[in-house]
PyMOL Python script that loads the backbone (N, CA, C, O; Angstrom):
from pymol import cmd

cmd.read_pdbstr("""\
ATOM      1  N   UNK A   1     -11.846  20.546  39.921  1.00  0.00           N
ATOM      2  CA  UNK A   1     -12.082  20.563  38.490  1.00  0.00           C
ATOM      3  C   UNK A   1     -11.417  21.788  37.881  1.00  0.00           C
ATOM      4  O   UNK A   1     -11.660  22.950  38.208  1.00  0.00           O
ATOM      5  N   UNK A   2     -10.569  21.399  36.977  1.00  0.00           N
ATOM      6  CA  UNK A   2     -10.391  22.843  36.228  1.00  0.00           C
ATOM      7  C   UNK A   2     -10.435  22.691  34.872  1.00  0.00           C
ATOM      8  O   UNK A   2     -10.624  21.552  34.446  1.00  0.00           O
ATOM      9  N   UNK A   3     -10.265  23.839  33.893  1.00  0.00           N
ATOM     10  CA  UNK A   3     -11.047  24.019  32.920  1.00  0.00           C
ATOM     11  C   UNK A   3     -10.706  22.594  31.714  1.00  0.00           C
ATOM     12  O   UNK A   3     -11.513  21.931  31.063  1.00  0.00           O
ATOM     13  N   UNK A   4      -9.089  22.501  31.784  1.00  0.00           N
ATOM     14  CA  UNK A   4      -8.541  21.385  31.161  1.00  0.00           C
ATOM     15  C   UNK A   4      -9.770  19.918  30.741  1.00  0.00           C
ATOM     16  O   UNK A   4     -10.387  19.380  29.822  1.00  0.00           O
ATOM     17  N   UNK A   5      -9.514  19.871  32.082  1.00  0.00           N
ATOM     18  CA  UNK A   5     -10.404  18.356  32.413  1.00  0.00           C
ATOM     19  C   UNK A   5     -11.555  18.322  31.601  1.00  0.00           C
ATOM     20  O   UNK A   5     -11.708  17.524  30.676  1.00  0.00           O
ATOM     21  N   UNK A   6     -12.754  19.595  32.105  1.00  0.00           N
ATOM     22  CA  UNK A   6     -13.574  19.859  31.400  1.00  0.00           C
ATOM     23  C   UNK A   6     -13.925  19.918  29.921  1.00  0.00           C
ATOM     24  O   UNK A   6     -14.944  19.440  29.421  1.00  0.00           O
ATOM     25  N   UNK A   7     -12.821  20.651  29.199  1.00  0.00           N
ATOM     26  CA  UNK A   7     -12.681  20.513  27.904  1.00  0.00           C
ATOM     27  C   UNK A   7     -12.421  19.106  27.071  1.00  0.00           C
ATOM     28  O   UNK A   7     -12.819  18.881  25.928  1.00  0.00           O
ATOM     29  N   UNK A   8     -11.465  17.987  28.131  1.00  0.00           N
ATOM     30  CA  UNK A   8     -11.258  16.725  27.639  1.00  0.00           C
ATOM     31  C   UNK A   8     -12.202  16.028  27.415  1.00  0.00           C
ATOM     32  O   UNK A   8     -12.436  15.404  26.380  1.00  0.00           O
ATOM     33  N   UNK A   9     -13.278  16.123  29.101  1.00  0.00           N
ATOM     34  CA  UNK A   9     -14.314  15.604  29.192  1.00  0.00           C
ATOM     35  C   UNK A   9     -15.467  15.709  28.216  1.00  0.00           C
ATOM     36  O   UNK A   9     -16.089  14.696  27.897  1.00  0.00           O
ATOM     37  N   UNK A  10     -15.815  17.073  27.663  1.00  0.00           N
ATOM     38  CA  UNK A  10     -16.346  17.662  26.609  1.00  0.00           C
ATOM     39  C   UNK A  10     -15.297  16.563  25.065  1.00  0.00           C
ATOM     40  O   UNK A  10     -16.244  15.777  25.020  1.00  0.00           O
ATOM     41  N   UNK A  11     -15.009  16.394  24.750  1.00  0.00           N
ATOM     42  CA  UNK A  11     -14.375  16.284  23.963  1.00  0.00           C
ATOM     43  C   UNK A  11     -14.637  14.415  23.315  1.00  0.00           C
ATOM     44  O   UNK A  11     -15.095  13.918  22.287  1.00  0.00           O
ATOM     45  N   UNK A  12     -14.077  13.919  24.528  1.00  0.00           N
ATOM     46  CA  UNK A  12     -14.377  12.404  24.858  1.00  0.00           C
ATOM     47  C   UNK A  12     -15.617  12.200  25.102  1.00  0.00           C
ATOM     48  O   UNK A  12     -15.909  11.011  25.229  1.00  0.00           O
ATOM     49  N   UNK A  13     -16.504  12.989  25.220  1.00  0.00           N
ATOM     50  CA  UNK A  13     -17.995  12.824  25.545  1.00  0.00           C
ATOM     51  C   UNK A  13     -18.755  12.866  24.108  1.00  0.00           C
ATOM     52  O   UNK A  13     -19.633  12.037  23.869  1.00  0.00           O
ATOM     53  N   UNK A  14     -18.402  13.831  23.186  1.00  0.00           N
ATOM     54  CA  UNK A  14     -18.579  14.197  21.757  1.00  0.00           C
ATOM     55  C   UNK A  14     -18.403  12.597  20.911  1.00  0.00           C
ATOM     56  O   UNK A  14     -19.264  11.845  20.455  1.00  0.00           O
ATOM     57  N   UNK A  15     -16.975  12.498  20.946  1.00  0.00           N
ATOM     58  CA  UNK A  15     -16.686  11.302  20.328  1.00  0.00           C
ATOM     59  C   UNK A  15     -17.313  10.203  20.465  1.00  0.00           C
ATOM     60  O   UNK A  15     -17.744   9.725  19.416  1.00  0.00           O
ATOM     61  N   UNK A  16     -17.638   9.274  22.023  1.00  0.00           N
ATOM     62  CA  UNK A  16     -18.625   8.778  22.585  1.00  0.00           C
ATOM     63  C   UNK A  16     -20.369   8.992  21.898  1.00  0.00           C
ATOM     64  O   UNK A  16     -21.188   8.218  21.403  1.00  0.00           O
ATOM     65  N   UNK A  17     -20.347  10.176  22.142  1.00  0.00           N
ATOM     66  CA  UNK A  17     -22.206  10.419  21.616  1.00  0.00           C
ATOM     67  C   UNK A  17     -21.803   9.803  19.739  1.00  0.00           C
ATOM     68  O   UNK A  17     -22.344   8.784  19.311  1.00  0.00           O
ATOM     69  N   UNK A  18     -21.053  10.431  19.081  1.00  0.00           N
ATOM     70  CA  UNK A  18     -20.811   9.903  17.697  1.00  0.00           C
ATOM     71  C   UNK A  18     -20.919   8.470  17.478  1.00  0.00           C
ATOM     72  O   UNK A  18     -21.450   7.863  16.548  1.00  0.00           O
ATOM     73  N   UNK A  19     -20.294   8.031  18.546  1.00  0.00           N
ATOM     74  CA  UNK A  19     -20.043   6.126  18.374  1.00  0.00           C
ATOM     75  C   UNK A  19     -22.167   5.757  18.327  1.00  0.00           C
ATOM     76  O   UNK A  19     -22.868   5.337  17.406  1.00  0.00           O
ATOM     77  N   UNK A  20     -22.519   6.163  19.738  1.00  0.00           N
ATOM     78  CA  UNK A  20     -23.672   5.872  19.986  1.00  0.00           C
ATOM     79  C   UNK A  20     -24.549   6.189  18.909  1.00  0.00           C
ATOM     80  O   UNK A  20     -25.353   5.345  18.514  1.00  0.00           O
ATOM     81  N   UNK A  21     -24.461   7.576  18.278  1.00  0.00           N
ATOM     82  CA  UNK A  21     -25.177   7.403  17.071  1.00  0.00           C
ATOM     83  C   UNK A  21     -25.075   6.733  15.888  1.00  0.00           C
ATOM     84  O   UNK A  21     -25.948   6.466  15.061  1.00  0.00           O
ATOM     85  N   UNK A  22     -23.716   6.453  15.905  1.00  0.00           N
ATOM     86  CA  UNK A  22     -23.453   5.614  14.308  1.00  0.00           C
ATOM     87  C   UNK A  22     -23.857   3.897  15.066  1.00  0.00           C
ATOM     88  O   UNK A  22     -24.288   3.090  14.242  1.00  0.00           O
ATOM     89  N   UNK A  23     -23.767   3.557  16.042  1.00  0.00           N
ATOM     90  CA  UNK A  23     -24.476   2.181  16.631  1.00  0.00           C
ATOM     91  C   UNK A  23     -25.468   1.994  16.281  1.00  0.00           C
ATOM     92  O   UNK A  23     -25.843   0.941  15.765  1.00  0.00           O
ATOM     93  N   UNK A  24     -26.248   3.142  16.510  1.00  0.00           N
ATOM     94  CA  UNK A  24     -27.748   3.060  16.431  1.00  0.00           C
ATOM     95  C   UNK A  24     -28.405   3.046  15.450  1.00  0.00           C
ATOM     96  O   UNK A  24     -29.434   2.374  15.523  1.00  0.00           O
ATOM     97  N   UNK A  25     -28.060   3.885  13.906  1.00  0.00           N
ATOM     98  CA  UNK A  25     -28.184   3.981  13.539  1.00  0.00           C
ATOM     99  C   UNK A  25     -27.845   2.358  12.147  1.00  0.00           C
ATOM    100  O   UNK A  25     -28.268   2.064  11.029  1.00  0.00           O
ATOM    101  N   UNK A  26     -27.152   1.933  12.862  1.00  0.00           N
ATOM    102  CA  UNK A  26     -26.531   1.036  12.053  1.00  0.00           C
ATOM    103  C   UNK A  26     -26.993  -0.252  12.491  1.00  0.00           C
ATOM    104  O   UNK A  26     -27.006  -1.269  11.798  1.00  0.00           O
ATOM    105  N   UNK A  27     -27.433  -0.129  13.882  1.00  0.00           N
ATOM    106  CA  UNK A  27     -28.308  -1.355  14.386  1.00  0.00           C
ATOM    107  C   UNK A  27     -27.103  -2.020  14.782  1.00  0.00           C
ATOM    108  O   UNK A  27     -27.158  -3.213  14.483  1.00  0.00           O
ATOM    109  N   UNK A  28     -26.129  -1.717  15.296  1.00  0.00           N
ATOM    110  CA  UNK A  28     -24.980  -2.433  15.691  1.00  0.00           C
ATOM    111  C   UNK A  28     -23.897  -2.258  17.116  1.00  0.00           C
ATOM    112  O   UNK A  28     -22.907  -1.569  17.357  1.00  0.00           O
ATOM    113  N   UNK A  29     -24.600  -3.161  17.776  1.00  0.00           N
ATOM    114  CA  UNK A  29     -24.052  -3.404  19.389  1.00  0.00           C
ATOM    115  C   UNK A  29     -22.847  -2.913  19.672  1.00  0.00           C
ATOM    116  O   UNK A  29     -22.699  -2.243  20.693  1.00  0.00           O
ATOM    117  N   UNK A  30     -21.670  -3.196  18.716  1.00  0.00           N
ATOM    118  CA  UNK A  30     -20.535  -2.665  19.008  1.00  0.00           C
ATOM    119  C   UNK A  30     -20.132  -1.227  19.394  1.00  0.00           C
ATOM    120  O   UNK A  30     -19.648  -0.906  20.479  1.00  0.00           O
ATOM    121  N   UNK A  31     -20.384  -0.444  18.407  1.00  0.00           N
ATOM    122  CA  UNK A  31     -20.374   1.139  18.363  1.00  0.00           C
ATOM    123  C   UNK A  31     -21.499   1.662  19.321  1.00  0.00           C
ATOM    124  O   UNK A  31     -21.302   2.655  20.021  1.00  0.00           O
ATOM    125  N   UNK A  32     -22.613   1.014  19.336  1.00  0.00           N
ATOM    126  CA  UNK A  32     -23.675   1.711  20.529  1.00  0.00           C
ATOM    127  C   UNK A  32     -23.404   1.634  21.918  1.00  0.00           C
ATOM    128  O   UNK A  32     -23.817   2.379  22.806  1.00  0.00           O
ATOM    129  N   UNK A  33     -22.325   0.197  22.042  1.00  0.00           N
ATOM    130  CA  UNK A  33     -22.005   0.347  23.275  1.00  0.00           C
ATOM    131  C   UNK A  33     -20.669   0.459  23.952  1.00  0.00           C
ATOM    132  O   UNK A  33     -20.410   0.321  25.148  1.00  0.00           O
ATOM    133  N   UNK A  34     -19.842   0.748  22.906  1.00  0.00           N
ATOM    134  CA  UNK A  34     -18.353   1.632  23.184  1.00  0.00           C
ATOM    135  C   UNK A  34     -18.968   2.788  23.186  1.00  0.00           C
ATOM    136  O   UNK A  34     -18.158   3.568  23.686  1.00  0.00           O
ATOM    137  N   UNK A  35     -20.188   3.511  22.846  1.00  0.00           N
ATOM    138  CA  UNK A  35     -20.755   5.033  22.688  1.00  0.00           C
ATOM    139  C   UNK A  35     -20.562   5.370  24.369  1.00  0.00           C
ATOM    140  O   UNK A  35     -19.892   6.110  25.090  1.00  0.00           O
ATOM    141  N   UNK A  36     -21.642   4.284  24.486  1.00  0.00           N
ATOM    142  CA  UNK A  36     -22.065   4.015  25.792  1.00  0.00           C
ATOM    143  C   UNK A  36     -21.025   4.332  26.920  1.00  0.00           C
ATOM    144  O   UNK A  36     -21.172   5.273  27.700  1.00  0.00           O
ATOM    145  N   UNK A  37     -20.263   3.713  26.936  1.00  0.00           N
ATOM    146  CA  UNK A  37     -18.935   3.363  27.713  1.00  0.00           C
ATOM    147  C   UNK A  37     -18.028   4.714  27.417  1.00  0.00           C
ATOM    148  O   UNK A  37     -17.310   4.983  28.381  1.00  0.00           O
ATOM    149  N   UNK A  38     -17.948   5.273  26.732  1.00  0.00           N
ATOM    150  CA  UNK A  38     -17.196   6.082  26.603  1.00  0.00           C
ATOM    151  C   UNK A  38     -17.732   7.439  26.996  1.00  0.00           C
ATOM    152  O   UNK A  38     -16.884   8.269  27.322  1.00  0.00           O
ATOM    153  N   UNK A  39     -19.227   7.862  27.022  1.00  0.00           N
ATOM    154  CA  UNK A  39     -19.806   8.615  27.887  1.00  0.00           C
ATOM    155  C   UNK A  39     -19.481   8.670  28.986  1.00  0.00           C
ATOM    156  O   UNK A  39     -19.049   9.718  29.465  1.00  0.00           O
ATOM    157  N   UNK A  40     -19.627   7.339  29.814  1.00  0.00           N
ATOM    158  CA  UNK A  40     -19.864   6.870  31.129  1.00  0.00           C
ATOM    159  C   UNK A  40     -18.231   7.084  31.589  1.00  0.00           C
ATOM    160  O   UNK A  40     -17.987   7.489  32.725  1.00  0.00           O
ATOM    161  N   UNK A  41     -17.400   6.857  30.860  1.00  0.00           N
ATOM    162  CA  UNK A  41     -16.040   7.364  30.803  1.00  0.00           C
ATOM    163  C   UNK A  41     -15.582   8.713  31.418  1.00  0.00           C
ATOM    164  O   UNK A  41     -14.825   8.961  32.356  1.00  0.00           O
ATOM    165  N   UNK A  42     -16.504   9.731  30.327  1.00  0.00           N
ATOM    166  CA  UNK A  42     -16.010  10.877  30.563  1.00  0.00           C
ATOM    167  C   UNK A  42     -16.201  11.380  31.525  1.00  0.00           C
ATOM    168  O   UNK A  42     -15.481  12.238  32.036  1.00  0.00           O
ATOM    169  N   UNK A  43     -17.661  10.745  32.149  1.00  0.00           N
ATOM    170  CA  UNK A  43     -18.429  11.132  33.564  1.00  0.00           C
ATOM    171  C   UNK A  43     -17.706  11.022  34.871  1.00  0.00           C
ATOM    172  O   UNK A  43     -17.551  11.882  35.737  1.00  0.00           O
ATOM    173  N   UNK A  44     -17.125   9.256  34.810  1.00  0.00           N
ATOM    174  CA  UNK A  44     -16.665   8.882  36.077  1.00  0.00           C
ATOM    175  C   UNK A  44     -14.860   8.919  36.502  1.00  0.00           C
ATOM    176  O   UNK A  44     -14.396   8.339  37.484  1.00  0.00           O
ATOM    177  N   UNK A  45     -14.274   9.507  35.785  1.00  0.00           N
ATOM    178  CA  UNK A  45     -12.760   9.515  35.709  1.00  0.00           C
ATOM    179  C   UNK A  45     -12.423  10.526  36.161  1.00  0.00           C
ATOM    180  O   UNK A  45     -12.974  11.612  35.978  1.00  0.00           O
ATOM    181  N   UNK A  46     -11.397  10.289  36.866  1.00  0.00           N
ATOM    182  CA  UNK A  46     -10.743  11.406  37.612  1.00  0.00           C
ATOM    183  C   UNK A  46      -9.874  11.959  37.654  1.00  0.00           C
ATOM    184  O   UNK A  46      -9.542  12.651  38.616  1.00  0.00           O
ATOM    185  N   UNK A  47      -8.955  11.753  36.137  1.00  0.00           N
ATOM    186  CA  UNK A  47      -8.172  12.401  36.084  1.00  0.00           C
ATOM    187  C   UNK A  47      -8.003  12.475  34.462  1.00  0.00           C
ATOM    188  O   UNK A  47      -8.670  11.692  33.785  1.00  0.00           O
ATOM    189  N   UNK A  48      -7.225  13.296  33.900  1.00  0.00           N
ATOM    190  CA  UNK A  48      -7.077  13.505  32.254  1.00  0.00           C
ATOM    191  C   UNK A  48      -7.023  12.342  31.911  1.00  0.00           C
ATOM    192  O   UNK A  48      -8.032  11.930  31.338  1.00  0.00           O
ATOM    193  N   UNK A  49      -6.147  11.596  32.059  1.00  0.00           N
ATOM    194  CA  UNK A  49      -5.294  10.742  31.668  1.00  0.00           C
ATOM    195  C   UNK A  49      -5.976   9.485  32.079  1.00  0.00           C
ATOM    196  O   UNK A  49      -5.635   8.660  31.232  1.00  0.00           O
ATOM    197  N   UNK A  50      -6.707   8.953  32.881  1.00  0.00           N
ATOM    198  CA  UNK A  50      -7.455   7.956  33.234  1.00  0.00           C
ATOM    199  C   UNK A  50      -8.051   8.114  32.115  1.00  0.00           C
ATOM    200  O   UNK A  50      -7.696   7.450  31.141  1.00  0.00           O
ATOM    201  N   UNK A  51      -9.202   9.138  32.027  1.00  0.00           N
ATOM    202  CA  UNK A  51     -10.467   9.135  30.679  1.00  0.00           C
ATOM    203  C   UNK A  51      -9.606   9.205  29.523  1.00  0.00           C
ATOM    204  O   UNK A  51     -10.051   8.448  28.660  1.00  0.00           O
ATOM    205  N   UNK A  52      -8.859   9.628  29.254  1.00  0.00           N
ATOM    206  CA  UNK A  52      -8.123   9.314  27.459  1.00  0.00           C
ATOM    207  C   UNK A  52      -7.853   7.938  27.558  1.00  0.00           C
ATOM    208  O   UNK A  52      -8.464   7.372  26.651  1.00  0.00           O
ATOM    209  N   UNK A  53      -6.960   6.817  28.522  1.00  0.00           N
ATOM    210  CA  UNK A  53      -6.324   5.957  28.174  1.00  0.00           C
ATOM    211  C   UNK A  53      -7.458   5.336  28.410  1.00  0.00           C
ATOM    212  O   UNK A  53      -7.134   4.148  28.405  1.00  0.00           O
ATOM    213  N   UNK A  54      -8.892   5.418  28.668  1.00  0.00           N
ATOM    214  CA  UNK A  54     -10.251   4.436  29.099  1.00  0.00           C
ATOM    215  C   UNK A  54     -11.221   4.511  27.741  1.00  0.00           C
ATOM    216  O   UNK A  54     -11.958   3.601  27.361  1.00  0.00           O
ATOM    217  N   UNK A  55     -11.045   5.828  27.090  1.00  0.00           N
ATOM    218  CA  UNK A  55     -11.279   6.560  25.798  1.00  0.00           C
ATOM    219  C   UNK A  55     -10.794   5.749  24.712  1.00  0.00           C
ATOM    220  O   UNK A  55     -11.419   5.253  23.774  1.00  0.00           O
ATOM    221  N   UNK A  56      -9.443   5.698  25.033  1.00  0.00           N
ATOM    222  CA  UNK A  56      -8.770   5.288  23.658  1.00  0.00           C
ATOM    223  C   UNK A  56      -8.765   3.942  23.605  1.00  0.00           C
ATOM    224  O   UNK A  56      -8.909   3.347  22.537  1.00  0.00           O
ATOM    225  N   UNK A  57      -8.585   3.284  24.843  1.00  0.00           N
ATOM    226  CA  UNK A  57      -8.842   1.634  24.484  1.00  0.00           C
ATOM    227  C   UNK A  57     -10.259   0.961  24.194  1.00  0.00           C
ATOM    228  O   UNK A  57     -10.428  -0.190  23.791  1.00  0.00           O
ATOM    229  N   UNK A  58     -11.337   1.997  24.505  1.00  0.00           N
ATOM    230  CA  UNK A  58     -12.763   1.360  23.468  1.00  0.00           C
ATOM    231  C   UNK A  58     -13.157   2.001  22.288  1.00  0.00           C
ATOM    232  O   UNK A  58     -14.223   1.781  21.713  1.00  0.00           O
ATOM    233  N   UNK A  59     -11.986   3.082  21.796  1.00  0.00           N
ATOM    234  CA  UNK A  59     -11.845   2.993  20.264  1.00  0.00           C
ATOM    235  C   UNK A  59     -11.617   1.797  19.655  1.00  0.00           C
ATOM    236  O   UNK A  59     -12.226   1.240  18.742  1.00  0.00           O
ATOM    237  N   UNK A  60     -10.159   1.314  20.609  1.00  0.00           N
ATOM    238  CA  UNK A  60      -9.100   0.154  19.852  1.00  0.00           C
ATOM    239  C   UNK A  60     -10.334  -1.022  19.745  1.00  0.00           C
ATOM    240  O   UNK A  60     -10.549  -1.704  18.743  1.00  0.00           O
ATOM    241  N   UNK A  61     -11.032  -1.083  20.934  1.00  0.00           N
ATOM    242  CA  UNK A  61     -11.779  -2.340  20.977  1.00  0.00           C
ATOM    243  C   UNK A  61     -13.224  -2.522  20.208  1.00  0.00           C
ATOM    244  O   UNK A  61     -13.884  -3.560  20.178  1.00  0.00           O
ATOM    245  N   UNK A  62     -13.634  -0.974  19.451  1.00  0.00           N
ATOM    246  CA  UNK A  62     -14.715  -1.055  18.716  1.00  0.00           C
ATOM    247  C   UNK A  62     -13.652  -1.314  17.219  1.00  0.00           C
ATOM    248  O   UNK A  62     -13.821  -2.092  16.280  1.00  0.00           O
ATOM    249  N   UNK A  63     -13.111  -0.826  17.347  1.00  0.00           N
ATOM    250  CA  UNK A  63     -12.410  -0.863  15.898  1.00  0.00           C
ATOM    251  C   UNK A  63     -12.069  -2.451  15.383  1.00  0.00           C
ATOM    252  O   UNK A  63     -12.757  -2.933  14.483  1.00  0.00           O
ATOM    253  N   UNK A  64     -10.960  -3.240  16.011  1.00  0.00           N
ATOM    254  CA  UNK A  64     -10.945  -4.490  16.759  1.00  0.00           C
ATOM    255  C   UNK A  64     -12.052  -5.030  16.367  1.00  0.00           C
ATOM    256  O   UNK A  64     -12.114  -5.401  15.195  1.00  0.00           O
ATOM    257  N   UNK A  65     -13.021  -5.181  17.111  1.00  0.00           N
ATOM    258  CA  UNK A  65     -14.310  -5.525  16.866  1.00  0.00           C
ATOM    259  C   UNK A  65     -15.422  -5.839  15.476  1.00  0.00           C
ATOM    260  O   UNK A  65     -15.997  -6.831  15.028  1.00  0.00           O
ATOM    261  N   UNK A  66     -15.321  -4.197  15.077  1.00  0.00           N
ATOM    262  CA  UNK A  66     -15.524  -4.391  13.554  1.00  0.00           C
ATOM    263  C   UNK A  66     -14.662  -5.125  12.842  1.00  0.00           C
ATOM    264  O   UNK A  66     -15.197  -5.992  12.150  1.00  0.00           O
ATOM    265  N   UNK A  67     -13.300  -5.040  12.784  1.00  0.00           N
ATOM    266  CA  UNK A  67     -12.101  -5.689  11.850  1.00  0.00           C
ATOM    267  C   UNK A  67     -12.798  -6.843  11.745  1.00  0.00           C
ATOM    268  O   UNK A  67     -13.136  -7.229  10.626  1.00  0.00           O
ATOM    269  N   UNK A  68     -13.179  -7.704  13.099  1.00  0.00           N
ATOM    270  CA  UNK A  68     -13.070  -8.912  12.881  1.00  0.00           C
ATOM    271  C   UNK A  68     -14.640  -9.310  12.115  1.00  0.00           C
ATOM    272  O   UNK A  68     -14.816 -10.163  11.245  1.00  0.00           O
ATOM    273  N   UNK A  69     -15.573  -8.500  12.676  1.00  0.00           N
ATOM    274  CA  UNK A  69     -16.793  -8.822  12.219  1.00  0.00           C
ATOM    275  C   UNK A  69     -17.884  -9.570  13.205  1.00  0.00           C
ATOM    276  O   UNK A  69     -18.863 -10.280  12.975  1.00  0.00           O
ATOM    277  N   UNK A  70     -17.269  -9.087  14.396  1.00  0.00           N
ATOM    278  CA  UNK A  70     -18.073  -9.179  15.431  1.00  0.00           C
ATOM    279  C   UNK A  70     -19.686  -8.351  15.721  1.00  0.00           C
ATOM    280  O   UNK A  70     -20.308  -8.559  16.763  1.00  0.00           O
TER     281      UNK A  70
END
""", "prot")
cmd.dss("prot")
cmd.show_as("cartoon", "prot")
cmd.util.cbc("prot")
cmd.orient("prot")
């Protein structure tokens, strides 16, 4: 582990907790559980670049998601 990672992890973990609260708050599956996932993200990845590109595609897919009105 070095400090890098840590800071990403910190970072992607932030964004994640945000999703989960605006889910929750909104009563809406989508964002509570890209929150979800994107925690669990920051936790289990092993490298920078795994957790951003695992990060950034359940942005695309909450975003996605809302667009359509899922």
């Amino acid at each position: 582990m070095d400090s890098t990672f840590l800071f990403a992890s910190l970072i992607w973990g932030s964004v994640g907790v945000g999703y989960f609260i605006y889910g929750r708050r909104q009563q809406s599956i989508g964002p509570l559980m890209g929150g979800v996932l994107m925690i669990g993200a920051s936790y289990l990845a092993r490298s920078i670049l795994e957790m951003s590109l695992a990060c950034i595609g359940l942005m695309t897919a909450v975003y996605l998601n809302s667009k359509h009105g899922w």
